[in-house]
C-alpha positions as CSV (number, residue, x, y, z in Angstrom):
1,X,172.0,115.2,93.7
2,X,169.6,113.3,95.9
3,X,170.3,109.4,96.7
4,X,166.3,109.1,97.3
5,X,166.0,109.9,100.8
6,X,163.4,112.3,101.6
7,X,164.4,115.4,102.3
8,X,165.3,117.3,105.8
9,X,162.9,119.5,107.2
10,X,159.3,120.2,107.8
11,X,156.6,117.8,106.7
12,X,154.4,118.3,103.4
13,X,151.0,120.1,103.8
14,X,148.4,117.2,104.2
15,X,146.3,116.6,101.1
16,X,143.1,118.4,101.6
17,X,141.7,116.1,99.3
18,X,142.4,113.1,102.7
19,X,141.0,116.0,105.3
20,X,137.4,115.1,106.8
21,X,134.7,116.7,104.1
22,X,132.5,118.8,106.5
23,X,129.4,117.4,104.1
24,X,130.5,114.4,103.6
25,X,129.8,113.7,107.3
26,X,126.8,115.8,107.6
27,X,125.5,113.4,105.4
28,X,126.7,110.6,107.4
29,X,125.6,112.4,110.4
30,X,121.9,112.4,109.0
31,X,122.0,108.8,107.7
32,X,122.5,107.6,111.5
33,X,119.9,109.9,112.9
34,X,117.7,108.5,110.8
35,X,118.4,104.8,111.5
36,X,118.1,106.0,114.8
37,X,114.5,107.2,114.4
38,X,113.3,104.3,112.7
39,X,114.8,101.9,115.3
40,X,112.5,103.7,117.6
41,X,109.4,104.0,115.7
42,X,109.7,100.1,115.1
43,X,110.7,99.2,118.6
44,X,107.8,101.2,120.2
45,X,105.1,99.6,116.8
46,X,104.2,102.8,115.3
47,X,105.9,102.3,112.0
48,X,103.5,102.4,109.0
49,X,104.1,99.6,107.8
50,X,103.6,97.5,110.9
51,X,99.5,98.5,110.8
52,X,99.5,96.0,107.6
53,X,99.1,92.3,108.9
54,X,101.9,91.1,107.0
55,X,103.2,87.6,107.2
56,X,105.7,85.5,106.0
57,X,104.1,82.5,104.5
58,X,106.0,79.5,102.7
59,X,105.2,78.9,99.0
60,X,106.5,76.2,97.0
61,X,109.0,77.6,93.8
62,X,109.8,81.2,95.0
63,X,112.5,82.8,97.3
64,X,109.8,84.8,99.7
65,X,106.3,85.0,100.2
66,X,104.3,87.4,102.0
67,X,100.0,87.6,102.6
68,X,98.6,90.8,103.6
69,X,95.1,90.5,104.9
70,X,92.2,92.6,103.6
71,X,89.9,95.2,105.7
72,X,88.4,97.9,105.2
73,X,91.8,100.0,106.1
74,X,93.1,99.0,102.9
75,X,90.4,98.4,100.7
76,X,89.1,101.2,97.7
77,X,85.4,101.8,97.1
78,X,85.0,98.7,94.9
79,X,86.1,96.3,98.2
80,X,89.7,95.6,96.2
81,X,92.9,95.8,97.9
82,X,94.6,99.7,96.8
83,X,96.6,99.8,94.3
84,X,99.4,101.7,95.9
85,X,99.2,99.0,98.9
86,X,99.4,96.4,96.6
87,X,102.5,98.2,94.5
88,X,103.9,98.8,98.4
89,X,103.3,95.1,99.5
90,X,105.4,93.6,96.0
91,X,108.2,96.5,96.9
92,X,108.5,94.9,100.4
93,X,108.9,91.1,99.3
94,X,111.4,92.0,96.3
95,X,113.5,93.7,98.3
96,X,113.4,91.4,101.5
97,X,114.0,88.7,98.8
98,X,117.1,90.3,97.8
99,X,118.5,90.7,100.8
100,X,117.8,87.0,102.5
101,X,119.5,85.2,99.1
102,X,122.9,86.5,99.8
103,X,125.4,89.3,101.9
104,X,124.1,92.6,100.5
105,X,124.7,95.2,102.6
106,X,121.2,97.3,101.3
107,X,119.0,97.7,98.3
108,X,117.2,100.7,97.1
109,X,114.6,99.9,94.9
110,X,115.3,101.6,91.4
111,X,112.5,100.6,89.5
112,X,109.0,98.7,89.9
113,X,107.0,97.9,87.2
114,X,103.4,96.7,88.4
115,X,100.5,95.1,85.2
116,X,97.6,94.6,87.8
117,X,94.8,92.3,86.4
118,X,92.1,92.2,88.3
119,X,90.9,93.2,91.6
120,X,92.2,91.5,94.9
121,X,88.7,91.2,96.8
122,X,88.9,88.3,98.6
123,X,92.2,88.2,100.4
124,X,94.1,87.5,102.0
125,X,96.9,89.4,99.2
126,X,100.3,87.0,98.3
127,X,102.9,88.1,96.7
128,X,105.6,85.9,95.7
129,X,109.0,87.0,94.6
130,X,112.0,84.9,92.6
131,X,115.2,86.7,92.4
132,X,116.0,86.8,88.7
133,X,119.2,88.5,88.7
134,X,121.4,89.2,91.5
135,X,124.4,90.8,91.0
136,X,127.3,93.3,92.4
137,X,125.3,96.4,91.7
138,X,121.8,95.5,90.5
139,X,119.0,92.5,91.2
140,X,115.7,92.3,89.6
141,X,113.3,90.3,91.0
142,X,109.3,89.3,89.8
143,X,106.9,88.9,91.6
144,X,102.9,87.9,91.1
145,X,100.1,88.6,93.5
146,X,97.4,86.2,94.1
147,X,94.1,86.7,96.0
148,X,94.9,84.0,98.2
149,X,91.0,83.4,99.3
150,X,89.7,83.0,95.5
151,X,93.6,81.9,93.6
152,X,93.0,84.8,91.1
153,X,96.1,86.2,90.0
154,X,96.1,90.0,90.1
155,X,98.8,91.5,89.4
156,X,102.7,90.8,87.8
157,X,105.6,92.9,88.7
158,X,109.4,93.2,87.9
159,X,111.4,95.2,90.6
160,X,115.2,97.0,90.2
161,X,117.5,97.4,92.7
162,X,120.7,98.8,92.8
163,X,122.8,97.2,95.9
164,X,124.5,99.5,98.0
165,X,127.2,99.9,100.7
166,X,125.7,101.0,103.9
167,X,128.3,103.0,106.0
168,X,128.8,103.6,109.5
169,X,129.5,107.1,110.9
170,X,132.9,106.0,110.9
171,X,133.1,104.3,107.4
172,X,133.5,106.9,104.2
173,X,130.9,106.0,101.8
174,X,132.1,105.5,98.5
């Protein structure tokens, strides 16, 4: 008959299931290298992304704005901004839009859809994004593209993100 106490002798086997998960923190291991690497790139301006000429630009009834100037790095054969710069430029405001309109600690974009309209010759490119829906898991966010130089739109886009943790090398990810 026991009166609840535990019971003399050695301790229980620890639960493998609480042990370290070798992969688990290869994986975390990896994620920090990379943030690493990109810190670096960015800090010494060879990231990709920082050849664009983007700028933050205020616009009256949307959460963030963002022009991209036009040249002939980022034009097509027609003189029109590409379309995979333009789908890459309305990617970058929805998500930055996500992330300045409350604590979020990352997004990953889970879906972009992208109607373009007409060709953006003229520049400079603006996209403007309003948050739609931003909740614990998921936003969505439009956004339209203007050529700023002529006020043509060119292109409407809805953007999915599903919000998520980011964990130190010391923080399990769940």
């Amino acid at each position: 008959m026991t009166d609840g106490a535990p019971a003399p002798g050695p301790p229980p086997d620890p639960d493998p299931a609480a042990e370290a998960d070798p992969a688990a923190e290869a994986r975390r291991l990896r994620r920090r290298q990379a943030a690493d690497e990109h810190e670096r790139v960015l800090a010494a301006g060879g990231h990709l992304l920082q050849q664009l000429s983007m700028r933050d630009v205020v616009v009256e009834g949307c959460d963030l704005a963002v022009e991209m100037d036009l040249d002939g790095r980022v034009t097509n054969p027609r003189g029109a901004l590409q379309g995979g710069l333009m789908a890459t430029l309305v990617d970058i405001v929805a998500g930055r839009a996500v992330l300045t309109g409350g604590p979020r600690d990352g997004v990953a974009t889970s879906d972009l859809t992208i109607h373009y309209l007409r060709g953006l010759t003229v520049g400079p490119a603006r996209a403007a994004a309003t948050v739609v829906r931003r909740g614990a898991r998921s936003a969505v966010v439009s956004v339209d593209v203007v050529d700023a130089g002529s006020g043509s739109l060119c292109a409407v886009a809805t953007v999915g993100f599903s919000v998520t943790p980011t964990a130190t090398p010391t923080e399990p990810v769940p």
